[in-house]
N, C-alpha and C positions, 0 to 999 in steps of 0.2 A: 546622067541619063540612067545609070544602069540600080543607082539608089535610089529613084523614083518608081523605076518599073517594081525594082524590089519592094517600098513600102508601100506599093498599088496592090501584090501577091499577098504581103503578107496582111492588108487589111481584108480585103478577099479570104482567103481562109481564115483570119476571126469570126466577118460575116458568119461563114458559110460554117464555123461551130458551133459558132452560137444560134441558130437557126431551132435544132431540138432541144435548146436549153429554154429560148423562149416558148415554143410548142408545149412541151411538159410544163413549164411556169401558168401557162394559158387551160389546163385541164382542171376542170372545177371536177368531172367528174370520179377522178382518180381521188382527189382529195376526200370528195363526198363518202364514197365508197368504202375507203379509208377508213375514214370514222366511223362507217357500221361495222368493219371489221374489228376495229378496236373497241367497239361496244360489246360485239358478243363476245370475244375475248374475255373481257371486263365480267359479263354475264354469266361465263362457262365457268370462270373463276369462282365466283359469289356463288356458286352450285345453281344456279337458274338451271333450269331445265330449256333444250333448244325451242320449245312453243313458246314460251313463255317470254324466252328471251325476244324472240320474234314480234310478239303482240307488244314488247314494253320498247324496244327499236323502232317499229312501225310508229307509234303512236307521237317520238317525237318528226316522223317527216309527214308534215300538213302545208298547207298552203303553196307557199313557191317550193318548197321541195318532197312535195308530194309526188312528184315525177319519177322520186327515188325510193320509194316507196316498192317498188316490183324486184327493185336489188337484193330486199332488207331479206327475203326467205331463201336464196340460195348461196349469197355469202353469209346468213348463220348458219345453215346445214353444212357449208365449206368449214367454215368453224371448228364445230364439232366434230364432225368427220375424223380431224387433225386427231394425230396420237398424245398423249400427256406433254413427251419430249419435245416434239415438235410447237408447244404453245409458249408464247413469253413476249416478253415487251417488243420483240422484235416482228413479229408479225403482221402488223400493220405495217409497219414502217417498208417490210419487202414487199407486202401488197403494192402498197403504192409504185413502189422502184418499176416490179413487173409491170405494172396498169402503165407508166411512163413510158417503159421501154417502148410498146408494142409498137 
């Protein structure tokens, strides 16, 4: 009895971890986001200027993800904002983490 009730607890608190593992797995929009952040990244690098980088970001979100399209001008001004040191491959990636946590 007392090793049933245990493997009933201890699948109960897997469930119950894995709950915001699938929530985060399930956010298209943290992903989306994601990748505009690592565009302008990408853009600030290349010397783009933040309008420019703006209009050439917007341009790829049309049809079904035209909805993300309203993101695209204040995660590049987010972007840019950032200090020299503050920019690098990892920045998208913490995006994302933050965007999941919340």
């Amino acid at each position: 009895m007392f090793t049933r009730f245990r493997m009933r607890r201890i699948a109960l608190i897997a469930t119950l971890l894995a709950l915001p593992m699938t929530a985060q797995a399930e956010n298209p929009m943290c992903d989306t986001s994601g990748d505009i952040v690592k565009a302008a990244v990408e853009a600030r690098g290349a010397g783009s200027t933040s309008p420019k980088a703006i209009e050439e970001i917007s341009a790829e979100y049309t049809g079904d993800k035209a909805r993300y399209q309203a993101a695209v001008q204040p995660l590049v001004d987010w972007v840019y904002s950032l200090s020299e040191d503050q920019l690098g491959d990892g920045v998208a990636e913490a995006y994302i983490a933050a965007c999941l946590a919340q």
